[in-house]
C-alpha positions, 0 to 999 in steps of 0.5 A: 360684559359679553361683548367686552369679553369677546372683544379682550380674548381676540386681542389677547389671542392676535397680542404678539409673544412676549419675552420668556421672562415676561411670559412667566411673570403672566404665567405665575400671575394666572397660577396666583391670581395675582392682578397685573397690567397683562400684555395688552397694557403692557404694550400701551405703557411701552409705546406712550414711553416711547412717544414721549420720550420718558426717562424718569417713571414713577409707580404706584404699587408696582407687584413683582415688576411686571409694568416696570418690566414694560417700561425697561423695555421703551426707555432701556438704559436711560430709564430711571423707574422708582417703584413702590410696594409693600411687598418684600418678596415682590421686590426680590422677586421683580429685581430677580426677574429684571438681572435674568432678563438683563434689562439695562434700566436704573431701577429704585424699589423702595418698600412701604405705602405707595402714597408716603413715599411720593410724598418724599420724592421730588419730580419732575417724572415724566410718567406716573403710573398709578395701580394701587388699592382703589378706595385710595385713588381719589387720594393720588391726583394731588400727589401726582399733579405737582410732581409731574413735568408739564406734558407728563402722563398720570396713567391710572389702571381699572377704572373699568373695574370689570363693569362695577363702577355702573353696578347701583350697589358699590363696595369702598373700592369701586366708589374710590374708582368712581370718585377718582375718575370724577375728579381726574376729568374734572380737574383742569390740570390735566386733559384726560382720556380713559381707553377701555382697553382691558380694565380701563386705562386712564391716560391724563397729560398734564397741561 
């Protein structure tokens, strides 16, 4: 992984400023060991917004609102991001981080399991976004395939998952990311591409 590293801190060091809120959204992160996109995905995230011309974002376990916070940015007051957590403090903490930031987006935060509230929700989306706990993301495709529109991005995070997915030994969580990664390539509804960027990005369009 030395390389990998090296690779990661140079584009950490040379990755533009941030807004202050943004800032301590990674701040508090750091201090907590909390796991979020970081900048690197954060600006990947933006910019497929952008070029895609995304208004209807769907998130799959969203924290304080660090990504959602990214996708504000790219869709401003066009965006309509449902977010997904179990989390109540994360929720207050993110709808406080987006009123001081003043960010312009629709934001629909509903508490409880990520993979039962898809299940309630209709599509289309034009981007799903997928960061939840990793024994489930074989689970995910079939949820996420038929409530995107065609053209749509199914973006999946840690697939990388710090180098364990190549280990011979591997926990629940690295076989789940194993096993999703497996079957997203395999899947003909999607043409898929994973960008080792950070802890691997898994960037499928569905077809």
């Amino acid at each position: 992984m030395g390389m990998f590293e090296d690779v990661h801190s140079y584009l950490e060091k040379i990755t533009p400023s941030r807004t202050p809120i943004l800032k301590e959204m990674e701040a508090f992160a750091k201090e907590n060991d909390f796991p979020i996109i970081g900048p690197l995905v954060g600006r990947l995230l933006y910019q497929l917004a952008r070029l895609t011309n995304a208004r209807r974002i769907l998130e799959l376990g969203s924290g304080y609102g660090y990504s959602a916070f990214w996708f504000s940015l790219a869709t401003g007051s066009k965006g309509q991001i449902t977010m997904t957590d179990s989390s109540r403090q994360n929720k207050k903490m993110a709808m406080d981080c987006f009123k001081r930031a003043g960010l312009r987006s629709q934001f629909d935060y509903r508490l409880g399991d990520s993979l039962k509230i898809i299940k309630k929700l209709n599509g289309p989306f034009d981007i799903i976004l997928n960061d939840i706990n990793k024994q489930d993301y074989p689970k995910t495709i079939e949820l996420a395939a038929p409530r995107l529109k065609k053209g749509g991005l199914f973006i999946t995070d840690n697939l990388i998952w710090q180098g364990k997915v190549y280990d011979k030994k591997q926990d629940a969580a690295t076989k789940g990311i194993v096993e999703f990664t497996d079957s997203l390539y395999k899947d003909n509804r999607f043409f898929t591409t994973i960008v080792p960027l950070r802890d691997g990005v898994a960037i499928a369009q569905k077809i």
